[in-house]
DSSP file (Angstrom, degrees, kcal/mol; ACC not computed):
  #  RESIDUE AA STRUCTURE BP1 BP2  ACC     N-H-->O    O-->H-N    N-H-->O    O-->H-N    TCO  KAPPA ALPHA  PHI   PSI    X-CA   Y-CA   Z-CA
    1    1 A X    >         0   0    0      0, 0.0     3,-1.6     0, 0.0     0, 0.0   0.000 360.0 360.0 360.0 111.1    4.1    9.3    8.3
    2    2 A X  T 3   +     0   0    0      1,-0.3    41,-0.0     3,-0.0     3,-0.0  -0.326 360.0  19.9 -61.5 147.7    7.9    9.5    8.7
    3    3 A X  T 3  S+     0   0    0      1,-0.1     2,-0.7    41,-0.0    -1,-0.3  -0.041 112.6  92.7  97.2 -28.9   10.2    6.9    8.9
    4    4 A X    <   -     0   0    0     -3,-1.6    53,-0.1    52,-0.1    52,-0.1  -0.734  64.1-148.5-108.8 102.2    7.0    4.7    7.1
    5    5 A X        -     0   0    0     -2,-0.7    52,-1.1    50,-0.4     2,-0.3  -0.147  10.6-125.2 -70.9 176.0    6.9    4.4    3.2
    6    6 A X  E     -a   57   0A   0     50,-0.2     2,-0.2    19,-0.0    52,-0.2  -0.868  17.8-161.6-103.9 145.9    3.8    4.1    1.2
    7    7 A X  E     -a   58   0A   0     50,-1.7    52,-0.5    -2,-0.3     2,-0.3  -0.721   9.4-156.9-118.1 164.8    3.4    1.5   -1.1
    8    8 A X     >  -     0   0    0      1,-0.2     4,-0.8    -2,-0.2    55,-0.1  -0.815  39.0 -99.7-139.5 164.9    0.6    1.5   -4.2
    9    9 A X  H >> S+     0   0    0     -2,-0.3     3,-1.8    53,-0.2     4,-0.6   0.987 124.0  55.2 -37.1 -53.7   -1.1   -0.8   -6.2
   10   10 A X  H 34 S+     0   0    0      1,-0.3     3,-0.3     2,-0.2    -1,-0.2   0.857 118.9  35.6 -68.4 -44.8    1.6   -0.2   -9.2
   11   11 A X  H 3> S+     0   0    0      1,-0.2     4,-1.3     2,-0.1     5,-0.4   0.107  83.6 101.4-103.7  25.8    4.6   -1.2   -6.5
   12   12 A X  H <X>S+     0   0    0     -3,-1.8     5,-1.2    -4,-0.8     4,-1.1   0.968  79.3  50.6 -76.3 -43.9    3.3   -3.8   -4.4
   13   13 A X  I  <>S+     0   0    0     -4,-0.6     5,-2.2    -3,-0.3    -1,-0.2   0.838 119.0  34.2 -50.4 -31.2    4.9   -6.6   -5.9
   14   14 A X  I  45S+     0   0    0      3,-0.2    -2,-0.2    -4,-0.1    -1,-0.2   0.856 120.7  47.9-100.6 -32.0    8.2   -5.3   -6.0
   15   15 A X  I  <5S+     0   0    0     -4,-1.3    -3,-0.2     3,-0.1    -2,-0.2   0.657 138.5   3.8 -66.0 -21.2    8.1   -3.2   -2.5
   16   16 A X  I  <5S+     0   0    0     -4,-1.1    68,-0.4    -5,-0.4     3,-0.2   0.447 128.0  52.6-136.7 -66.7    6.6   -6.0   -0.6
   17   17 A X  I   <S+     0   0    0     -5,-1.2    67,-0.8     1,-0.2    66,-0.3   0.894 123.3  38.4 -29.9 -77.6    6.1   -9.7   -2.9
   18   18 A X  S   <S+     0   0    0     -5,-2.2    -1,-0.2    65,-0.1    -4,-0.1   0.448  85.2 123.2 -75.0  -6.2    9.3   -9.3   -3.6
   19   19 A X        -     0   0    0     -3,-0.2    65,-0.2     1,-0.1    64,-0.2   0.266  57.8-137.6 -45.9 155.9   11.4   -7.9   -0.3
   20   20 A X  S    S+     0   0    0      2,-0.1     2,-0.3    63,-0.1    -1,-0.1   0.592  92.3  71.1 -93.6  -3.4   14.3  -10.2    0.8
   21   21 A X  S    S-     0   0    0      1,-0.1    62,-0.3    -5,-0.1    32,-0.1  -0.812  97.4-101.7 -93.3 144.5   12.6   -9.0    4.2
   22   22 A X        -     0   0    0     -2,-0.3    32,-2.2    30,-0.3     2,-0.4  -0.276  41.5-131.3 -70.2 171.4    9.6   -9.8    5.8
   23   23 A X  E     -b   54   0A   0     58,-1.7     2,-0.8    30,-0.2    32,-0.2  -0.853  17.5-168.8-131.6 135.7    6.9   -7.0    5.4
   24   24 A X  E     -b   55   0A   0     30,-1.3    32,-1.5    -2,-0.4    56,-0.2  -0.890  24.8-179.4-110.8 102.4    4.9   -5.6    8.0
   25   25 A X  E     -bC  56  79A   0     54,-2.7    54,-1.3    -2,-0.8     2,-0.5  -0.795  21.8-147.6-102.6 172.8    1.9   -3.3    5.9
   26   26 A X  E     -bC  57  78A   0     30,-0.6    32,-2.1    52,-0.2     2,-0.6  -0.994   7.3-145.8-121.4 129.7   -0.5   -1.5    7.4
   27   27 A X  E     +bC  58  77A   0     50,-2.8    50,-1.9    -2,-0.5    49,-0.4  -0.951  48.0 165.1-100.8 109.8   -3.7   -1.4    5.2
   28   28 A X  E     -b   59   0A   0     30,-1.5    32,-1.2    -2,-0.6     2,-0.4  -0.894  34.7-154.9-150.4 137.4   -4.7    2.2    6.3
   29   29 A X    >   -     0   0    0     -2,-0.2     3,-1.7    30,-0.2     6,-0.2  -0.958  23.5-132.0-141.0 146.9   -6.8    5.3    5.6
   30   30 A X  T 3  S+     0   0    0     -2,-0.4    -1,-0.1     1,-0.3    29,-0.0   0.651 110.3  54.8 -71.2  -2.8   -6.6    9.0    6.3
   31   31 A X  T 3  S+     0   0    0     -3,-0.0     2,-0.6     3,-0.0    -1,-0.3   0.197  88.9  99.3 -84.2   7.1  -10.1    9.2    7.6
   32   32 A X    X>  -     0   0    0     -3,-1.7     3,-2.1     1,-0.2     4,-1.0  -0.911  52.7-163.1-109.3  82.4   -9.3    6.2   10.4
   33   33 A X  H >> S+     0   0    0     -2,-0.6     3,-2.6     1,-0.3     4,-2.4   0.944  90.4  59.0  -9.7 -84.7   -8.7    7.3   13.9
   34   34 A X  H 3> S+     0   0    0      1,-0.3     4,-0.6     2,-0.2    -1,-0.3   0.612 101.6  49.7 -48.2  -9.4   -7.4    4.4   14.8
   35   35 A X  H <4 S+     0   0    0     -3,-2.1     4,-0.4    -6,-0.2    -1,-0.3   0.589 111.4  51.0-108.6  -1.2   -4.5    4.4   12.1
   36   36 A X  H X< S+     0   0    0     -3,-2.6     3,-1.4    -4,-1.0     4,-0.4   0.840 101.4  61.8 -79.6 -27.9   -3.4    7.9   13.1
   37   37 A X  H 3X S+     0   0    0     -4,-2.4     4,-0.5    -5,-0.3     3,-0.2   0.900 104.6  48.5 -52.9 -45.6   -3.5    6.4   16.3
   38   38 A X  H 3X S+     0   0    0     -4,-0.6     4,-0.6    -5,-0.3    -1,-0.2   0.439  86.4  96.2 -65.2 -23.8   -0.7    4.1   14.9
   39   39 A X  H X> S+     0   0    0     -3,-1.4     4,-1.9    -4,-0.4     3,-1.4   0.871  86.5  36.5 -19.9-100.2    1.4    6.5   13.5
   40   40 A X  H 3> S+     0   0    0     -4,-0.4     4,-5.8     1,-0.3     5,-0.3   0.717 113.1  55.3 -22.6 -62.3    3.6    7.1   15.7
   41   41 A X  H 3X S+     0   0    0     -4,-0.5     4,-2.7     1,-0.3    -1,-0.3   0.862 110.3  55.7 -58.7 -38.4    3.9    3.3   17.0
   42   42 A X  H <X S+     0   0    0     -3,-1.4     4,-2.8    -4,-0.6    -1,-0.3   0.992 105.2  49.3 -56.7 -48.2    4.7    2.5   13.2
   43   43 A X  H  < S+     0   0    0     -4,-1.9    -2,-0.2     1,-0.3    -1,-0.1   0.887 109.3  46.9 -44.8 -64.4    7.4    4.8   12.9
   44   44 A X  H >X S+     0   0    0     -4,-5.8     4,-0.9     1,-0.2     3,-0.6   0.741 107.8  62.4 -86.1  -8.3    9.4    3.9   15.9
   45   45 A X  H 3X S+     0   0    0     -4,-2.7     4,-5.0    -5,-0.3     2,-0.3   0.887 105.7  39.5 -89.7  -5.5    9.0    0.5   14.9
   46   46 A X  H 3< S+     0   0    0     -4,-2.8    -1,-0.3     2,-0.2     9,-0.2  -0.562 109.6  61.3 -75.2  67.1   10.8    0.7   11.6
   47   47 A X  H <4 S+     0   0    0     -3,-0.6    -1,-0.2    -2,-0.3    -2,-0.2   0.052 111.0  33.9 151.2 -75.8   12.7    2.5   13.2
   48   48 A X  H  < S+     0   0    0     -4,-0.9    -2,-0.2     1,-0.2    -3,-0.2   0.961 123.3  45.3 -80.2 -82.5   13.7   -0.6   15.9
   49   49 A X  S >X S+     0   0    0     -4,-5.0     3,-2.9     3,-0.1     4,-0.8   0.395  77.8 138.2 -91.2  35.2   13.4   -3.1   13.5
   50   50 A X  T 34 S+     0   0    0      1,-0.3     4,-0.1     2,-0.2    -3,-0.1   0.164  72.5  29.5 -27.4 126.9   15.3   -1.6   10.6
   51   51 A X  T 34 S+     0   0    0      2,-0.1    -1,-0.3     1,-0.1     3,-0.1   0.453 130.3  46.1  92.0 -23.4   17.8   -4.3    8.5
   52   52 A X  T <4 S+     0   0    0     -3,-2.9   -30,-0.3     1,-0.3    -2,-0.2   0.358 115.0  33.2-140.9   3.2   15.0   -7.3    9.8
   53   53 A X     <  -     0   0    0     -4,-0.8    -1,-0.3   -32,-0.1   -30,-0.2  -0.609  64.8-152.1-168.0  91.4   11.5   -6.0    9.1
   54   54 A X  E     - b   0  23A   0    -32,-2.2   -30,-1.3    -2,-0.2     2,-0.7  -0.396  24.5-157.1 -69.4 133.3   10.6   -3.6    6.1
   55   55 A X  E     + b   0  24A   0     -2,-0.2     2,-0.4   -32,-0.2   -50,-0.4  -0.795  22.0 160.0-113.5 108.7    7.4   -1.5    7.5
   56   56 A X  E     - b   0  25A   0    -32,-1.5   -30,-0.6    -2,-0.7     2,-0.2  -0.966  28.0-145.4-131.0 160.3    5.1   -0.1    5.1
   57   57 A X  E     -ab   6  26A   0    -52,-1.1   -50,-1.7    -2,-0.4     2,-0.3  -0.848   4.3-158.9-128.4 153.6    1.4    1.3    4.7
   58   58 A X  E     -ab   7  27A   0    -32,-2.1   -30,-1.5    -2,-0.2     2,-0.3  -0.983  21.3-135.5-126.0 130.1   -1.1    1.3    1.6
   59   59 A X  E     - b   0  28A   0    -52,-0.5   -30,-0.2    -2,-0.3   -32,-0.0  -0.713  12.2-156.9 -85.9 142.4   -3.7    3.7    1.7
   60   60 A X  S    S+     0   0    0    -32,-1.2   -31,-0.1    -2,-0.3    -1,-0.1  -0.217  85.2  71.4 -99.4  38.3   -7.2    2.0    0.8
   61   61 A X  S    S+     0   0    0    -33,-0.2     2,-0.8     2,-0.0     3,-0.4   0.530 116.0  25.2-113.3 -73.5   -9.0    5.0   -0.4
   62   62 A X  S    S+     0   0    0      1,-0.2   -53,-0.2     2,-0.1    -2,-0.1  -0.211 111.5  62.8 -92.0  45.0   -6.7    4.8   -3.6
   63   63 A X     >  +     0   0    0     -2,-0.8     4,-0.9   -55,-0.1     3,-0.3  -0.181  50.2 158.0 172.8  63.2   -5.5    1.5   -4.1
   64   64 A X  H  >  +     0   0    0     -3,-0.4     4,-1.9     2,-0.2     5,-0.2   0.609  63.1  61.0 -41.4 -51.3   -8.1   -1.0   -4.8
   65   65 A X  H  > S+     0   0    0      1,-0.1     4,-1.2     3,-0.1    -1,-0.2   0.848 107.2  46.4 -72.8 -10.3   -6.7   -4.0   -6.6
   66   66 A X  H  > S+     0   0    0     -3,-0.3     4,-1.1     2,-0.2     6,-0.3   0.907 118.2  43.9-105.5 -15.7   -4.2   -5.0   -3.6
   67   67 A X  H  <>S+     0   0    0     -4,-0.9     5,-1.1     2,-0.2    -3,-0.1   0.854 117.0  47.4 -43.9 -39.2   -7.2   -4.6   -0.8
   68   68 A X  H ><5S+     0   0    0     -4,-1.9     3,-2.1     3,-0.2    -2,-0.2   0.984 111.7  49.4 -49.6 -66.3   -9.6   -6.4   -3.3
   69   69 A X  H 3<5S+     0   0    0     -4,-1.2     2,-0.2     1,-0.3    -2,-0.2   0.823 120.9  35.1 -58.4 -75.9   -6.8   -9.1   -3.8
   70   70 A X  T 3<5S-     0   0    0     -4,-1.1    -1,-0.3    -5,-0.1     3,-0.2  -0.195 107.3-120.4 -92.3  21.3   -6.3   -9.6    0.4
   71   71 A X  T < 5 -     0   0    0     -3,-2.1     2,-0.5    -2,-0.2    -3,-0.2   0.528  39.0-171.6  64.4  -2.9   -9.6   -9.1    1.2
   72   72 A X      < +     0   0    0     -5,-1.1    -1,-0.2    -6,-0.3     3,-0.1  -0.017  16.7 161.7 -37.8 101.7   -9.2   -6.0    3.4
   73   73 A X        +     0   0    0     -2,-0.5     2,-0.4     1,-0.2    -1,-0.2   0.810  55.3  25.2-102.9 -36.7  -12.3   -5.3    5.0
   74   74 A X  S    S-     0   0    0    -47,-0.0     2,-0.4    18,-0.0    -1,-0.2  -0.987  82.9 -74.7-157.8 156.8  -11.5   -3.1    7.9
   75   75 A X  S    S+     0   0    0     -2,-0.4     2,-0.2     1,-0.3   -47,-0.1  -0.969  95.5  12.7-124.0 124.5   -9.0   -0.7    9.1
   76   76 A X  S    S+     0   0    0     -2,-0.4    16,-0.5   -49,-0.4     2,-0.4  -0.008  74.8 173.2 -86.5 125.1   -6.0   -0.5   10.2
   77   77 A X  E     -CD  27  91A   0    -50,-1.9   -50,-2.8    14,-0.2     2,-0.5  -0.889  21.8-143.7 -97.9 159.8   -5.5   -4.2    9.3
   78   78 A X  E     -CD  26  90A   0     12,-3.2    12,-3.2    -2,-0.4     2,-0.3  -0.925  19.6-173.2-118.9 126.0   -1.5   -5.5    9.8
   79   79 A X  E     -CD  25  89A   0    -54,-1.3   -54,-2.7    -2,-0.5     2,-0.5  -0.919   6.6-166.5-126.8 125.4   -0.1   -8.1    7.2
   80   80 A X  E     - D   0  88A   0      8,-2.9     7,-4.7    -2,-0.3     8,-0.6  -0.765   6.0-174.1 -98.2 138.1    2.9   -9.6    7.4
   81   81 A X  E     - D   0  86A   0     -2,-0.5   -58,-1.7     5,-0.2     2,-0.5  -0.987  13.4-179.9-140.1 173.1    4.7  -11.6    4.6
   82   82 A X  S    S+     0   0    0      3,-0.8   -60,-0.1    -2,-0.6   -65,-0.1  -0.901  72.9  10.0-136.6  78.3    7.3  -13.3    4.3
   83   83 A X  S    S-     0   0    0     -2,-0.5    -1,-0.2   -62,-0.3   -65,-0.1   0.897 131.6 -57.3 101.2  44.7    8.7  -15.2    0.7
   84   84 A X  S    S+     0   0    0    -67,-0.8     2,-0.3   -68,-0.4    -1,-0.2   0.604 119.7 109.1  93.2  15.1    6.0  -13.2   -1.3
   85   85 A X  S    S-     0   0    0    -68,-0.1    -3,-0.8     0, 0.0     2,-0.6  -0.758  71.9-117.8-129.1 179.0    2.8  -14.8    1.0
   86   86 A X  E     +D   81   0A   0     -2,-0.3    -5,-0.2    -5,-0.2     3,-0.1  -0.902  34.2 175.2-107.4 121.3    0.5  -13.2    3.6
   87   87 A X  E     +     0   0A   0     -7,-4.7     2,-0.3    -2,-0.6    -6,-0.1   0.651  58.1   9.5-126.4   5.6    1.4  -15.1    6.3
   88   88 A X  E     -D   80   0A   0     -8,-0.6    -8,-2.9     2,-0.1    -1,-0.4  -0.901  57.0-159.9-161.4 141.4   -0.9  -13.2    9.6
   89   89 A X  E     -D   79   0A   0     -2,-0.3     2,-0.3   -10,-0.2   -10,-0.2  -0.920  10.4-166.1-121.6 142.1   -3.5  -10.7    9.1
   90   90 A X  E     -D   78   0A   0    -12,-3.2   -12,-3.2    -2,-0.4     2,-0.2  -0.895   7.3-146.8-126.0 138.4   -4.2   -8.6   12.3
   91   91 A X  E     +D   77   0A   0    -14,-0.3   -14,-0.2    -2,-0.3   -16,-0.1  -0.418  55.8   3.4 -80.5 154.7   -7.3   -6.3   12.7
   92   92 A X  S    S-     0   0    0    -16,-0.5   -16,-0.2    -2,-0.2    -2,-0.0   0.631  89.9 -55.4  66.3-173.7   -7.5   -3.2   14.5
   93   93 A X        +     0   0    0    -18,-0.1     2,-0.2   -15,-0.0    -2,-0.1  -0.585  56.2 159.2 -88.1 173.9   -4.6   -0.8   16.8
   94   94 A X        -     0   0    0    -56,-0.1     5,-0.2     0, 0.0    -2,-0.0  -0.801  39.0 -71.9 174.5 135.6   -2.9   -2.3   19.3
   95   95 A X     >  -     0   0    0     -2,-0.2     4,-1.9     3,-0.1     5,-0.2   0.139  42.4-104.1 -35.1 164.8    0.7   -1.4   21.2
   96   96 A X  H  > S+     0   0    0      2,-0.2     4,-1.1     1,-0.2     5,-0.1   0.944 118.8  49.5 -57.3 -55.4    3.9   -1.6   20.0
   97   97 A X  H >> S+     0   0    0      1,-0.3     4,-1.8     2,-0.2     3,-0.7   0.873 116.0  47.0 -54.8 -50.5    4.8   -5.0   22.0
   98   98 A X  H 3> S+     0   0    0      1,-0.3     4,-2.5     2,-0.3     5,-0.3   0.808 105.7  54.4 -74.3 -49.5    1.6   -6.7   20.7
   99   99 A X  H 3< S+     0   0    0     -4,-1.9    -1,-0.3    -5,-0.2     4,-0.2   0.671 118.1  34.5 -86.4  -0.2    1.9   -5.8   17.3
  100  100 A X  H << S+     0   0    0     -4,-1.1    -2,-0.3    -3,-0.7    -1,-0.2   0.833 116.4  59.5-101.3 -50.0    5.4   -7.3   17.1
  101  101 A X  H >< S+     0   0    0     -4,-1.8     3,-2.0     1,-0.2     4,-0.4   0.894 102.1  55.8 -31.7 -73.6    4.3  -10.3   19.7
  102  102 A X  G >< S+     0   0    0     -4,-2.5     3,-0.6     1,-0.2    -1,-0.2   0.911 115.4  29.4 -20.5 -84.7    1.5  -11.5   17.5
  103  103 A X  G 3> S+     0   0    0     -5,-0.3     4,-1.8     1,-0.2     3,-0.4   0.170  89.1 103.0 -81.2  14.8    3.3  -12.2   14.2
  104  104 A X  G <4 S+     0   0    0     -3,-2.0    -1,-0.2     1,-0.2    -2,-0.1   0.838  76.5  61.2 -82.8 -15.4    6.8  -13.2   15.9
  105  105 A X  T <4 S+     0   0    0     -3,-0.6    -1,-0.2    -4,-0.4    -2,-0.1   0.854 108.1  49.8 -48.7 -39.0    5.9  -17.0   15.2
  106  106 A X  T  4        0   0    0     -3,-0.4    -2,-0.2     1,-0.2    -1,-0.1   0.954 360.0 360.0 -75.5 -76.1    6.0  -15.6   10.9
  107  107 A X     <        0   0    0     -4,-1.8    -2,-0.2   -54,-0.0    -1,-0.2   0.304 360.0 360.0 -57.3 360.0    9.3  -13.9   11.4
């Protein structure tokens, strides 16, 4: 997905625990409609919020200990954290406004 890195088991601590920015991920898989869906909507919002919001996606087909660890069950989930913690898990697609609107209370 342009404009949206991937993050992996091996770098999730330092790509996300550790940002000096809050983290948007997208827990995501290439068989999931709905996160192709999402693509796009991801894209232009790192994109937007660039400098205040790192955006990134984890593929769950191949990166099993940080879905095990945060419990991902169903896809696309949104997590944001903030300070190294998970601080709102979202289920399923949803618009751009929404998916910033939700978690703006975390950021």
């Amino acid at each position: 997905m342009s404009g949206v890195p991937d993050v992996t088991d091996a770098d999730f601590e330092e790509e996300v625990i550790g940002s000096a920015l809050p983290v948007l991920v997208e827990f995501t898989a290439d068989w999931c409609p709905p996160c192709r869906q999402m693509a796009p909507v991801l894209s232009a919002l790192a994109a937007e919020e660039e400098g205040r919001l790192k955006v990134v996606q984890l593929n769950v087909d191949v990166n099993p200990e940080t879905i095990n660890a945060y419990k991902v069950l169903s896809m696309p989930t949104f997590m944001v954290f903030r300070g190294g913690e998970p601080l709102r898990s979202m289920v399923g697609a949803r618009p751009r406004r929404r998916l910033l609107e939700e978690p703006a209370d975390v950021l």
